[in-house]
GUPA-104414 format. One record per residue (C-alpha): residue in one letter; residue number from 1; x, y, z. Coordinates in Angstrom, 3 decimals, padded with zeros to 6 digits. Layout:
BEGIN
<seke "a", NUM, <X, Y, Z>>;
...
***
This chain:
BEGIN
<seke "x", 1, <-027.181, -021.115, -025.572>>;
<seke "x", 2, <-027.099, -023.138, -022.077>>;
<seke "x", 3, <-023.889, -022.433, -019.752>>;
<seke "x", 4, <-023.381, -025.198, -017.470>>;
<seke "x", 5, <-019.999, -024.788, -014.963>>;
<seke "x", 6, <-018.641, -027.908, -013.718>>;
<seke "x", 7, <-016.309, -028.174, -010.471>>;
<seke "x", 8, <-014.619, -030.856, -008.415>>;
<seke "x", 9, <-011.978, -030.871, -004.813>>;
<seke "x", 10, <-012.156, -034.634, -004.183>>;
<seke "x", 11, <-010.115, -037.320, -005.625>>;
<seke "x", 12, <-008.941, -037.191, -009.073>>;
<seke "x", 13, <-010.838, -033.653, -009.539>>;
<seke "x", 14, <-009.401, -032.823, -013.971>>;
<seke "x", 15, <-010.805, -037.000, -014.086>>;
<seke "x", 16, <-014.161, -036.118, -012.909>>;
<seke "x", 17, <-014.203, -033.191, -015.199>>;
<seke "x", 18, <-013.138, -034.950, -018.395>>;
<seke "x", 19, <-015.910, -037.264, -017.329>>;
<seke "x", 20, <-018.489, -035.560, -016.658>>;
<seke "x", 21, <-017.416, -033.380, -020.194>>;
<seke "x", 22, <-017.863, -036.922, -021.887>>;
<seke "x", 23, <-021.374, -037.549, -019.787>>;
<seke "x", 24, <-022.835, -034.295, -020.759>>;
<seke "x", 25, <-022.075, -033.918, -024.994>>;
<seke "x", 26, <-022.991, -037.659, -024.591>>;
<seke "x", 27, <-026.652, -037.213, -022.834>>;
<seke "x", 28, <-027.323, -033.202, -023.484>>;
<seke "x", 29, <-025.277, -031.301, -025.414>>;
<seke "x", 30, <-024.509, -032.851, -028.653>>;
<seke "x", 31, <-022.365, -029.274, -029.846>>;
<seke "x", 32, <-020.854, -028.676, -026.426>>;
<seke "x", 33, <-017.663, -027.047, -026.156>>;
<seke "x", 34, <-015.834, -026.269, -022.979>>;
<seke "x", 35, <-013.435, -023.723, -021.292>>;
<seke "x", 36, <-010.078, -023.758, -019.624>>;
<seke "x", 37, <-009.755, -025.165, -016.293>>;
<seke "x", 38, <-009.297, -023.096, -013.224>>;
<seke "x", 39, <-008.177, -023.860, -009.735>>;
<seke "x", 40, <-009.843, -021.715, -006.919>>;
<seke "x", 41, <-010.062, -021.457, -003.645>>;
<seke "x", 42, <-013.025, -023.545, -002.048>>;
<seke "x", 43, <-015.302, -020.905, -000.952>>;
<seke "x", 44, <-017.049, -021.706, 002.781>>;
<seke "x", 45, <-019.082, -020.146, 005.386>>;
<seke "x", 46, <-018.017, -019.233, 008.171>>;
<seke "x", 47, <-016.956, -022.004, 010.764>>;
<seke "x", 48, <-016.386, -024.576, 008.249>>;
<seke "x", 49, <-014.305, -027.326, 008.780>>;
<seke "x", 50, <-010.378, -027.425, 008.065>>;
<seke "x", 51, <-010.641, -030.485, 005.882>>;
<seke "x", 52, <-013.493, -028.437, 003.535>>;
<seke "x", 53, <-010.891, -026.433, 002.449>>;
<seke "x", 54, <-009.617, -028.187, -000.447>>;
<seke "x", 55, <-008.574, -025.606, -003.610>>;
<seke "x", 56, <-011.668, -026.381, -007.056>>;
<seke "x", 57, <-011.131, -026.927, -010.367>>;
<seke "x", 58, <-013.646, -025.205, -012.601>>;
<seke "x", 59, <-014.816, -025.343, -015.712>>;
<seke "x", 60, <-018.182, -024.130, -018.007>>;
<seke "x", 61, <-019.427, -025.994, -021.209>>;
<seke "x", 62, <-022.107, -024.412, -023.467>>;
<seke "x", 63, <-024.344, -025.256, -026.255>>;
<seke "x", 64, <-027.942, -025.989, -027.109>>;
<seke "x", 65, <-029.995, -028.450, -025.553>>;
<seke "x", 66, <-033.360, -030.031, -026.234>>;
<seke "x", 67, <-034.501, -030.890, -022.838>>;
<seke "x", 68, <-036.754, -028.581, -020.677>>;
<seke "x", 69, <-034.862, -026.842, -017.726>>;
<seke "x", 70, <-036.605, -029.572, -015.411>>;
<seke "x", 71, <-035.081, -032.563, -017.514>>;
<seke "x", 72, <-031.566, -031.068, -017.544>>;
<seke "x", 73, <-031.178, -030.553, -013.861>>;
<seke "x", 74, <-032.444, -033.964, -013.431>>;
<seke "x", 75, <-030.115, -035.242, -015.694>>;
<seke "x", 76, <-027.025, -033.182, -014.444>>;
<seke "x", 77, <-027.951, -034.766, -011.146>>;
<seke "x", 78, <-028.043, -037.981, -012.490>>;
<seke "x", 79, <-024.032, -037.729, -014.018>>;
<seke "x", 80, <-023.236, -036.222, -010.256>>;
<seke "x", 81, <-024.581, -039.894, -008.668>>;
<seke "x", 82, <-022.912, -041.608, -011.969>>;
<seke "x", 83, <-019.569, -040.158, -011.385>>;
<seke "x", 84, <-019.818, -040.509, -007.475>>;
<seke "x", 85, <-021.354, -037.608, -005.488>>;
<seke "x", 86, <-024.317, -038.902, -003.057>>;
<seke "x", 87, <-027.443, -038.190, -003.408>>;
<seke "x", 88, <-027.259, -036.407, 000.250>>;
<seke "x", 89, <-024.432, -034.196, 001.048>>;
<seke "x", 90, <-024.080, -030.991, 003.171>>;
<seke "x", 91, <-024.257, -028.171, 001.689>>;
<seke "x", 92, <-020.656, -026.479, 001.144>>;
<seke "x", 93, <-018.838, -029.756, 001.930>>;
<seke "x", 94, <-015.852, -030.434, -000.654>>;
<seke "x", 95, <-017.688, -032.885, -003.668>>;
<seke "x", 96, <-016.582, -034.818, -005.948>>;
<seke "x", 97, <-018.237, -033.465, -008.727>>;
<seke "x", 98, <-021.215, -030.392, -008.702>>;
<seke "x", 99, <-022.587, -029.222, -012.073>>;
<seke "x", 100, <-025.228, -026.153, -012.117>>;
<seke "x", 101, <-027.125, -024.120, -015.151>>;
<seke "x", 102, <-025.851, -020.579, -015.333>>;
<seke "x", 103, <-027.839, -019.529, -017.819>>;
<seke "x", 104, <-029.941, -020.268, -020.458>>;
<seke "x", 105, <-030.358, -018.012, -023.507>>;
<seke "x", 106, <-032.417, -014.871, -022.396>>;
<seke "x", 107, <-034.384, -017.320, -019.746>>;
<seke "x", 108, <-035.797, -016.005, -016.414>>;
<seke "x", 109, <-036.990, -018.879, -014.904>>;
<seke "x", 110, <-037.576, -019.314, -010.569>>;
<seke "x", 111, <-039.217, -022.368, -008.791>>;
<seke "x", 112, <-037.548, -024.001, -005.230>>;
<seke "x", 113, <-035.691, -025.941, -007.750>>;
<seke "x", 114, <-034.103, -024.640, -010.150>>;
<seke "x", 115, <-033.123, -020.697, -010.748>>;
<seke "x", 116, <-032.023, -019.322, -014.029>>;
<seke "x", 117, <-029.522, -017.482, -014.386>>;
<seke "x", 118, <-027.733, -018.808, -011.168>>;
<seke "x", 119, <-028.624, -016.609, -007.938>>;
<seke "x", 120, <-024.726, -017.323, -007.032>>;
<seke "x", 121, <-022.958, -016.477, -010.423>>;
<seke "x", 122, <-022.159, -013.029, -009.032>>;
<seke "x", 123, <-020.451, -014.117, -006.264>>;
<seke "x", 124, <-018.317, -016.117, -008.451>>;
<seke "x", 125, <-015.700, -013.833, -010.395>>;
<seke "x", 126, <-014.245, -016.766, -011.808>>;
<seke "x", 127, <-017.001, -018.243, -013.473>>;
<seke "x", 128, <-018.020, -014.722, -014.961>>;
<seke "x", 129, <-013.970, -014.817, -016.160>>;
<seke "x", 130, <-014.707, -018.002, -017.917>>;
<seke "x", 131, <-017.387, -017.070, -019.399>>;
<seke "x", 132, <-015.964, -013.620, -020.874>>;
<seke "x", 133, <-013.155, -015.258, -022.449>>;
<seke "x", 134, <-015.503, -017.623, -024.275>>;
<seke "x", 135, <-018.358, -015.038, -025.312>>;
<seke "x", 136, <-017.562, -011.530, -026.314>>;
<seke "x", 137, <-021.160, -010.285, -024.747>>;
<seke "x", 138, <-019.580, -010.873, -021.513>>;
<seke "x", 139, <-017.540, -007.638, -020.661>>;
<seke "x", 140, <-016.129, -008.333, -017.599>>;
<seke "x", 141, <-012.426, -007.568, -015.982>>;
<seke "x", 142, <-011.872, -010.016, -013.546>>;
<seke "x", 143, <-008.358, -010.559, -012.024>>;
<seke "x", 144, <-006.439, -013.197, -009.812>>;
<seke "x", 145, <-009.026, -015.048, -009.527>>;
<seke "x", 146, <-007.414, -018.468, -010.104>>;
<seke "x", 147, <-004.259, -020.470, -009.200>>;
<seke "x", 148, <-003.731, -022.743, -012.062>>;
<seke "x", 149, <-005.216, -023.311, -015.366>>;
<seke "x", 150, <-005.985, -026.552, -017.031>>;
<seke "x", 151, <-007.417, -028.198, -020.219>>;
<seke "x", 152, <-010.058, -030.852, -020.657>>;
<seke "x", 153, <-008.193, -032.288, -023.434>>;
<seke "x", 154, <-005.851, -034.109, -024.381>>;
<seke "x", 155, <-005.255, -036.406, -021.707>>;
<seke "x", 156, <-001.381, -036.533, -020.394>>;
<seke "x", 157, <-000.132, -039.874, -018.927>>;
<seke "x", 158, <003.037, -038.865, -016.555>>;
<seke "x", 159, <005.532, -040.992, -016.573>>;
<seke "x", 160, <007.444, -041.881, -013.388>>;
<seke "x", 161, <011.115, -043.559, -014.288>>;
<seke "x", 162, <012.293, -046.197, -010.910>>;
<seke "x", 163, <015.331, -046.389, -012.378>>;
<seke "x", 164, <019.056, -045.433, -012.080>>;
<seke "x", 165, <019.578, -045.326, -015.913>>;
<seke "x", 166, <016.547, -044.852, -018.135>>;
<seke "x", 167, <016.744, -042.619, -021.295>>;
<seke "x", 168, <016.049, -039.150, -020.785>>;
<seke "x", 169, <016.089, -038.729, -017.188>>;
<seke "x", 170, <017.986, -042.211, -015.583>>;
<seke "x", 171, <018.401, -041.829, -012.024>>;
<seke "x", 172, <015.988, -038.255, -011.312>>;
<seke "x", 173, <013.326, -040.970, -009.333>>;
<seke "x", 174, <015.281, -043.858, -008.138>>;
<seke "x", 175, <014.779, -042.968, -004.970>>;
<seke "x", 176, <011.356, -044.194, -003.747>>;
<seke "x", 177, <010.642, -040.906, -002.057>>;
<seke "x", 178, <011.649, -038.707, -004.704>>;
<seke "x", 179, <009.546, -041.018, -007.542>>;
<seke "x", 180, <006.588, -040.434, -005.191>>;
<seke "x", 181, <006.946, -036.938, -004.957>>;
<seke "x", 182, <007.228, -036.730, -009.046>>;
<seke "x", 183, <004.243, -039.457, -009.332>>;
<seke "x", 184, <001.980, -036.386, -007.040>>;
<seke "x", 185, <003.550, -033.824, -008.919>>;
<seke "x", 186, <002.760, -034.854, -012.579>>;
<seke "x", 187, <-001.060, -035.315, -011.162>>;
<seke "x", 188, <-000.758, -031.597, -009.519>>;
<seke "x", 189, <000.739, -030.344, -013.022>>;
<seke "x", 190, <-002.660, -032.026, -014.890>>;
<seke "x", 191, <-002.188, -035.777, -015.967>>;
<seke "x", 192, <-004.789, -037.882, -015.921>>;
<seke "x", 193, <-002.765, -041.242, -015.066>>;
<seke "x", 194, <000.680, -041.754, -014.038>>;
<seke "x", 195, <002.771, -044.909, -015.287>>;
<seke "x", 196, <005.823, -046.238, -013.412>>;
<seke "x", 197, <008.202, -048.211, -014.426>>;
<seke "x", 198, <011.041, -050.249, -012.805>>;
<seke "x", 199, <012.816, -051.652, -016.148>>;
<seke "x", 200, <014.948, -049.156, -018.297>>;
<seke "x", 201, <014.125, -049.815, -021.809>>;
<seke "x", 202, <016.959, -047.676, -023.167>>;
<seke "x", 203, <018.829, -049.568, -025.754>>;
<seke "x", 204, <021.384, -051.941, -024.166>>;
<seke "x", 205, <019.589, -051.942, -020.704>>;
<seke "x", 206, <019.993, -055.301, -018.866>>;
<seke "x", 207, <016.358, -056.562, -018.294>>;
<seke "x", 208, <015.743, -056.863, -014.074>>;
<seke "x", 209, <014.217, -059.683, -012.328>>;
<seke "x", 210, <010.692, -060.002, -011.359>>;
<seke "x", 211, <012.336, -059.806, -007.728>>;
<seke "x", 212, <014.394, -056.921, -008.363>>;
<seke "x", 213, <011.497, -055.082, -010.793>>;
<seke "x", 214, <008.912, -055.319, -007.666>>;
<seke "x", 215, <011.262, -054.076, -004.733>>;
<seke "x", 216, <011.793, -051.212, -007.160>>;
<seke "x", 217, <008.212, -050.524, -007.631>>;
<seke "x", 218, <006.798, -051.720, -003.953>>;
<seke "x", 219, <007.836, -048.903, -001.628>>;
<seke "x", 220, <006.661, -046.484, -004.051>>;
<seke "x", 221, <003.567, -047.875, -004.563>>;
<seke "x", 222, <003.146, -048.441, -000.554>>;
<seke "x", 223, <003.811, -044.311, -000.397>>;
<seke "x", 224, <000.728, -044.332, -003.641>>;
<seke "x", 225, <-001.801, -046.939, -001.760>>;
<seke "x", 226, <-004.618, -044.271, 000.215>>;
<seke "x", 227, <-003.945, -041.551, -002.496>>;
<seke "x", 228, <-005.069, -044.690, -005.458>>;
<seke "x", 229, <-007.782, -045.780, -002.916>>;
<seke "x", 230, <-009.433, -042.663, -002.327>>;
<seke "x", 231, <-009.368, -041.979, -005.756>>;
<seke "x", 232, <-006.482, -039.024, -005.698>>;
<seke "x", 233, <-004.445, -040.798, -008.474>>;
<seke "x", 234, <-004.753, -043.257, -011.264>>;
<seke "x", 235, <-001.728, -045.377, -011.501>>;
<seke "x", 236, <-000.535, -047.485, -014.513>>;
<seke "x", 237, <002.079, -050.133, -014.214>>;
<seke "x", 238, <004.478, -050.393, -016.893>>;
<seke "x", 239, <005.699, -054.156, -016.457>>;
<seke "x", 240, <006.511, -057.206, -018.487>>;
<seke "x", 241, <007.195, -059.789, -015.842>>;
<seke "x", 242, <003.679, -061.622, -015.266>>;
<seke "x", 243, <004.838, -062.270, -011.117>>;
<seke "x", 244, <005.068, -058.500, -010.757>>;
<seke "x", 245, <001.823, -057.756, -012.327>>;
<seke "x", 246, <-000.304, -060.097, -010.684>>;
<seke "x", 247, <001.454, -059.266, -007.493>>;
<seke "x", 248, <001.026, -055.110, -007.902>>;
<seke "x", 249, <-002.978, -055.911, -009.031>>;
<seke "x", 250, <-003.376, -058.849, -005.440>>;
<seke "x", 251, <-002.235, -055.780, -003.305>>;
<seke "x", 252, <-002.707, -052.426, -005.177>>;
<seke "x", 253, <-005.668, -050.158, -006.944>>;
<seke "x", 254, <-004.195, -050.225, -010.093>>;
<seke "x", 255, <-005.944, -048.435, -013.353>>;
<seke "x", 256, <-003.726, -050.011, -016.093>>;
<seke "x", 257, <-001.280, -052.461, -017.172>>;
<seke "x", 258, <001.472, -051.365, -019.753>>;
<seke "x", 259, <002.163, -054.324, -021.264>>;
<seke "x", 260, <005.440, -053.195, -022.933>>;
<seke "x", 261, <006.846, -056.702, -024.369>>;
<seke "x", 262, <003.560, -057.838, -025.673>>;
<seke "x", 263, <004.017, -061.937, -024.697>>;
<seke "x", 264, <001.893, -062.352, -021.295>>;
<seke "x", 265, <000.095, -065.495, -021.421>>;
<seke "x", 266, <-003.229, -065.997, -021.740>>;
<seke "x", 267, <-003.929, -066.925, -018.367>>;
<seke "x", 268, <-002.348, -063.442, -016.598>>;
<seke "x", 269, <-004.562, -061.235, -019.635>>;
<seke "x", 270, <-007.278, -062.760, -018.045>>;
<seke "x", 271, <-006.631, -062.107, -014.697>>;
<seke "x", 272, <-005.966, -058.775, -015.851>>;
<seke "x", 273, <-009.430, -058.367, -017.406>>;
<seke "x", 274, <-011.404, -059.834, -014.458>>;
<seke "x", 275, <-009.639, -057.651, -011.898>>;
<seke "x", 276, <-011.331, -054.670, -014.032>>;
<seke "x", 277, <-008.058, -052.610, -015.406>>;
<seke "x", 278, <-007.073, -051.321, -018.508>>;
<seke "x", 279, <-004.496, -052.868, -020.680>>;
<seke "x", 280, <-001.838, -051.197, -022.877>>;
<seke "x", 281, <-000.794, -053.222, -025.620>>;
<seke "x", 282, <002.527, -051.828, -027.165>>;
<seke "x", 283, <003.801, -053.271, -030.278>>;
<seke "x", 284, <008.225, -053.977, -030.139>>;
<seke "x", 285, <009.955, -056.515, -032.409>>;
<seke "x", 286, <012.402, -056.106, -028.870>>;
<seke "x", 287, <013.093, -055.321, -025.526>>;
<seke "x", 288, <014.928, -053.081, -024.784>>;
<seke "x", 289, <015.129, -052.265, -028.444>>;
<seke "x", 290, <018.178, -052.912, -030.806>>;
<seke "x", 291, <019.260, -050.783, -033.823>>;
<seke "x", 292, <019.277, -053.771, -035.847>>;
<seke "x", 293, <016.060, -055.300, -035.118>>;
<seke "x", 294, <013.676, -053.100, -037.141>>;
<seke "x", 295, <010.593, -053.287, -039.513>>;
<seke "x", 296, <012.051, -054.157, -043.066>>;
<seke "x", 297, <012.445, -050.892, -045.083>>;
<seke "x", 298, <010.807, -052.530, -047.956>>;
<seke "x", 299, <007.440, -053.037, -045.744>>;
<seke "x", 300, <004.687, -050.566, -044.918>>;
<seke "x", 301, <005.224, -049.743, -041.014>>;
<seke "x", 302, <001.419, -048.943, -041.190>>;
<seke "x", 303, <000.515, -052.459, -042.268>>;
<seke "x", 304, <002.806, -054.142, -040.024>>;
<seke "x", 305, <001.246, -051.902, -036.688>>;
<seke "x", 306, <-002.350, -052.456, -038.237>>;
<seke "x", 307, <-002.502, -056.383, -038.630>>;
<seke "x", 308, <-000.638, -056.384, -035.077>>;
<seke "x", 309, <-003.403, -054.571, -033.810>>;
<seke "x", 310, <-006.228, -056.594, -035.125>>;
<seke "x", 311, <-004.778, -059.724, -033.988>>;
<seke "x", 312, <-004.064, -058.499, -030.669>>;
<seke "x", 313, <-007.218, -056.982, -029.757>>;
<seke "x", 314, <-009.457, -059.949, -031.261>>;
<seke "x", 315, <-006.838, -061.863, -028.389>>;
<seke "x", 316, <-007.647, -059.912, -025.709>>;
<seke "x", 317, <-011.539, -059.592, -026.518>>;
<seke "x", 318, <-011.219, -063.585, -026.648>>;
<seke "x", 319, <-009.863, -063.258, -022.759>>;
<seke "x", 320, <-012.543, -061.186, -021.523>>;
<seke "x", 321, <-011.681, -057.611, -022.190>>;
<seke "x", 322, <-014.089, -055.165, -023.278>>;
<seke "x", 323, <-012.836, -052.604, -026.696>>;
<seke "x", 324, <-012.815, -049.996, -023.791>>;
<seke "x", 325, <-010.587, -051.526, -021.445>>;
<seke "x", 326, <-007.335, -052.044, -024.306>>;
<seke "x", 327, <-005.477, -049.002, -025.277>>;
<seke "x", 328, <-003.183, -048.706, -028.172>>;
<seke "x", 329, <000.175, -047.824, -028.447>>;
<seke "x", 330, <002.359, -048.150, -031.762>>;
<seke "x", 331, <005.381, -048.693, -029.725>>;
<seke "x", 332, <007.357, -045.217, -031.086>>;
<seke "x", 333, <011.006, -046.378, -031.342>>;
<seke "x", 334, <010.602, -050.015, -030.932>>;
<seke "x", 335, <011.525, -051.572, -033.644>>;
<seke "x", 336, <011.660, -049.500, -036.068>>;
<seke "x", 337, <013.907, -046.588, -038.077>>;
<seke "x", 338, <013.713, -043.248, -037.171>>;
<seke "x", 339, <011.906, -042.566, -040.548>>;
<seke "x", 340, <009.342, -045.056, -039.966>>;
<seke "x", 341, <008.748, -043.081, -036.371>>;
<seke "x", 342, <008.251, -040.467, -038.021>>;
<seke "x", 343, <005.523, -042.078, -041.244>>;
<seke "x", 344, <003.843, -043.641, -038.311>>;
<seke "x", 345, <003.449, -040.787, -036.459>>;
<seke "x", 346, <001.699, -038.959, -039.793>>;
<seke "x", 347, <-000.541, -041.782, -040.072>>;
<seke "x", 348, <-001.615, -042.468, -036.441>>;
<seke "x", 349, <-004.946, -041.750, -037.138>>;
<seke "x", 350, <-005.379, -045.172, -038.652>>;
<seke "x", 351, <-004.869, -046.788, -035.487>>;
<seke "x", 352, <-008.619, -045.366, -034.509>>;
<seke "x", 353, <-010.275, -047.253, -036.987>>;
<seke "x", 354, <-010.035, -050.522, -034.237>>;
<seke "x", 355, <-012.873, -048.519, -031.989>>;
<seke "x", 356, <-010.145, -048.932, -028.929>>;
<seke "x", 357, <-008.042, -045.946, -027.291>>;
<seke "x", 358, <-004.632, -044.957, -028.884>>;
<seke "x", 359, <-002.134, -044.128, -026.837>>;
<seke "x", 360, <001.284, -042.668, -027.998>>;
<seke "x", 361, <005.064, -042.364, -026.666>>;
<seke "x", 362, <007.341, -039.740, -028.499>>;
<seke "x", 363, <008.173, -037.983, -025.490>>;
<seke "x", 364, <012.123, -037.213, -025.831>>;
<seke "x", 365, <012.230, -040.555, -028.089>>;
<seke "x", 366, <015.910, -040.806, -030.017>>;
<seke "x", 367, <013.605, -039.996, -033.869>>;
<seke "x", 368, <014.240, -036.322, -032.890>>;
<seke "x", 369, <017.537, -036.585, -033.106>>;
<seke "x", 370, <016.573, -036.494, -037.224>>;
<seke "x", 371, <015.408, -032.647, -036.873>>;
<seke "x", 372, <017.431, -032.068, -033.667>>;
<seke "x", 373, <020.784, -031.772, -031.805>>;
<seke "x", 374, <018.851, -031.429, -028.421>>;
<seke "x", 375, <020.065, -034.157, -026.387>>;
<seke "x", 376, <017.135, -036.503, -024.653>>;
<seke "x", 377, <016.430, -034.184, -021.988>>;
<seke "x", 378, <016.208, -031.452, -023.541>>;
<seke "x", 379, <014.059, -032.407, -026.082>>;
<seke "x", 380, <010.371, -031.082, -024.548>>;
<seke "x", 381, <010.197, -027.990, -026.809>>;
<seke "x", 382, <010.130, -030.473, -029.918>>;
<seke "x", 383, <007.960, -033.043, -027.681>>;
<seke "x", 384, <005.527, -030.487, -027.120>>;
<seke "x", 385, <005.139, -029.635, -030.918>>;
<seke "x", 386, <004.766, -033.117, -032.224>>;
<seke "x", 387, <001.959, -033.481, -029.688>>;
<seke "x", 388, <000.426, -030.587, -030.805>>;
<seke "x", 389, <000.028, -032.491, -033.796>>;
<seke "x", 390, <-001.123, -035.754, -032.600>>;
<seke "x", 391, <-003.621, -033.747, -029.615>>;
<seke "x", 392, <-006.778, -035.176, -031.711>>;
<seke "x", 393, <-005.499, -037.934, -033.305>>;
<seke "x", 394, <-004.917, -039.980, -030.478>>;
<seke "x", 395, <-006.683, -040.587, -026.963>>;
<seke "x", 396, <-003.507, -040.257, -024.401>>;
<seke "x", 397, <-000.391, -038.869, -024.587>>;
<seke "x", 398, <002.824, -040.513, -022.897>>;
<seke "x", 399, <005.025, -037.576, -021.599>>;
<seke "x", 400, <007.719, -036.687, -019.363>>;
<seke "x", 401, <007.087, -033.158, -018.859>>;
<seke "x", 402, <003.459, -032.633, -017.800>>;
<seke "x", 403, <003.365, -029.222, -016.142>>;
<seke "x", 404, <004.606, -027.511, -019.728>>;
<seke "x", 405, <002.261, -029.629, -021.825>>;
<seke "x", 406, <-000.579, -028.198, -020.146>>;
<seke "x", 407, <000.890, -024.738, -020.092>>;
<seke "x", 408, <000.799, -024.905, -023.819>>;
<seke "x", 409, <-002.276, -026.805, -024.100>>;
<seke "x", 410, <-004.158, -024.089, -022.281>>;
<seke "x", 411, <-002.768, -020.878, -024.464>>;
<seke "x", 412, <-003.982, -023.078, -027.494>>;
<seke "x", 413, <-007.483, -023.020, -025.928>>;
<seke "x", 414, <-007.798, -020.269, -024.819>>;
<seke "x", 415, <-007.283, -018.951, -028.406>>;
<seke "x", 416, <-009.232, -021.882, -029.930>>;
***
């Protein structure tokens, strides 16, 4: 069994992780499996810098590996210059990613490359504590040696409301200032990209114009522009309005478009495409939805969502977009019953058969209501537990509360 830890204090550090995760069961470890996620103090030498003393998150993944020693450390210094570390850094300096062998079965091994097990793993309690909660033979009792705890999987998108009257939480982020602050926050509490949106699509909402969508969104984004620059956050725009969108992509370092209404013309998809993001294709028969305007209840909801899939994707290949780049999302209460939520919701798996990413909005969604008297905001307990469900079904999870997703997410691991 190879131990490999992984750690990262620049830019969107639980990113790089989840990356270099992907890079490594990808290249290396075909049966890898991974730990919980730790934040720790950077540890420096004396005299260091101020601005080296940015707080790690750590990780280990483990399994078997047919390489020689030599071919792993060149190839775990290959993912470092893939994901963005340089080839020539000072040693100690904060990074964006740094992966090292721990150990390797019962191997002694000790050139001026490469030592095995790690010289340093000692001196690193919480590496040792990672490694004892994942292997009994490690009987260790190691204690405050982290701030926060993460995990790899699933992926949360945050979701940042500019509005004065959305659903669940209408008027908590209006404020530019305070929607920034939230937008940090959610990437603090573990998601791995945060989507704002200007438009309430409550039902009975009154739709904004382009002009009064973007001087919603601008002066947050302004407060967003170094952090999405340097890499600190990955933003997704959740817009309809094809002004605003190519507007937000001229001027801003944006990761994804939520396409919420689904009728952007060909010539802004392809502007989308060519600037590089991601686009989220959400399937609505309206916007903002309307009780009335639902799938038949004689029809399959899984057919419908399917052949809307199909044709949309074989669209957007058509205008330049790659299967990577387009996201799913089956549009939970748009259009449909609160029973059919809840069939497609049992059946989301389907939606992986298209060889894109699935993507999935319950959070607080009006369907609980069936099984609960919560109202909308106080309706994360039973958000939490239907994600439980859908954690490997799908590829990203649209939620509200972040920081308690992970908490869960974690204690599931850990136990895993």
């Amino acid at each position: 069994m190879i131990y490999i830890s992984i750690g990262s204090n620049i830019g969107n550090r639980l990113s790089h992780l989840q990356r270099a995760t992907e890079l490594l069961k990808k290249r290396y470890l075909k049966d890898l499996k991974s730990s919980i996620i730790l934040e720790t103090k950077a540890i420096l030498p004396n005299g260091a810098p101020p601005d080296w003393n940015k707080p790690f998150l750590n990780m280990i993944v483990y399994g078997s590996c047919s390489s020689s020693p030599e071919e792993l450390l060149k190839g775990l210094k290959q993912i470092e210059c893939d994901i963005g570390r340089p080839q020539v850094y000072e040693k100690w300096a904060p990074r964006v990613i740094d992966l090292d062998i721990l150990l390797w079965d019962d191997l002694t091994l000790d050139t001026p490359d490469l030592k095995i097990p790690h010289p340093e793993l000692v001196n690193r309690p919480f590496l040792i504590h990672l490694m004892a909660m994942v292997n009994k033979t490690f009987a260790f009792n190691v204690q405050d040696c982290f701030s926060k705890s993460f995990t790899i999987s699933p992926k949360l998108m945050g979701i940042v409301n500019i509005t004065p009257d959305s659903f669940s939480d209408g008027g908590l982020y209006y404020d530019a200032n305070r929607a920034t602050k939230q937008a940090l926050q959610l990437v603090s509490d573990g998601a791995s990209i945060v989507d704002l949106g200007a438009q309430s699509t409550r039902p009975g909402a009154s739709i904004k114009t382009p002009e009064e969508e973007y001087e919603r969104l601008k002066p947050v984004l302004d407060n967003l522009s170094d952090y999405m620059k340097n890499g600190d956050i990955e933003v997704s725009i959740d817009s309809f309005w094809p002004d605003v969108i190519l507007n937000v992509l001229k001027h801003y370092n944006i990761a994804w478009v939520n396409d919420q209404k689904g009728d952007l013309s060909s010539n802004t998809l392809k502007e989308v495409a060519s600037s590089g993001c991601s686009v989220v294709i959400m399937h609505s028969l309206s916007i903002p939805p309307h009780k009335d305007n639902i799938i038949p209840h004689d029809i399959d909801p899984i057919d419908i969502i399917n052949n809307w899939a199909e044709e949309s994707i074989n669209r957007l290949l058509a205008l330049g977009f790659d299967e990577s780049s387009i996201i799913i999302d089956p549009g939970i209460g748009f259009g449909k019953s609160m029973y059919q939520n809840i069939q497609i919701l049992r059946s989301i798996e389907t939606l992986q058969n298209f060889g894109c990413k699935v993507l999935v909005g319950h959070s607080r969604k009006s369907f609980i209501s069936s099984f609960s008297i919560e109202s909308p905001s106080n309706r994360d307990l039973e958000t939490i537990a239907i994600s439980a469900i859908l954690q490997n079904k799908v590829d990203f999870l649209r939620v509200h509360n972040v920081r308690d997703h992970m908490r869960f997410f974690v204690a599931q691991a850990v136990l895993k």
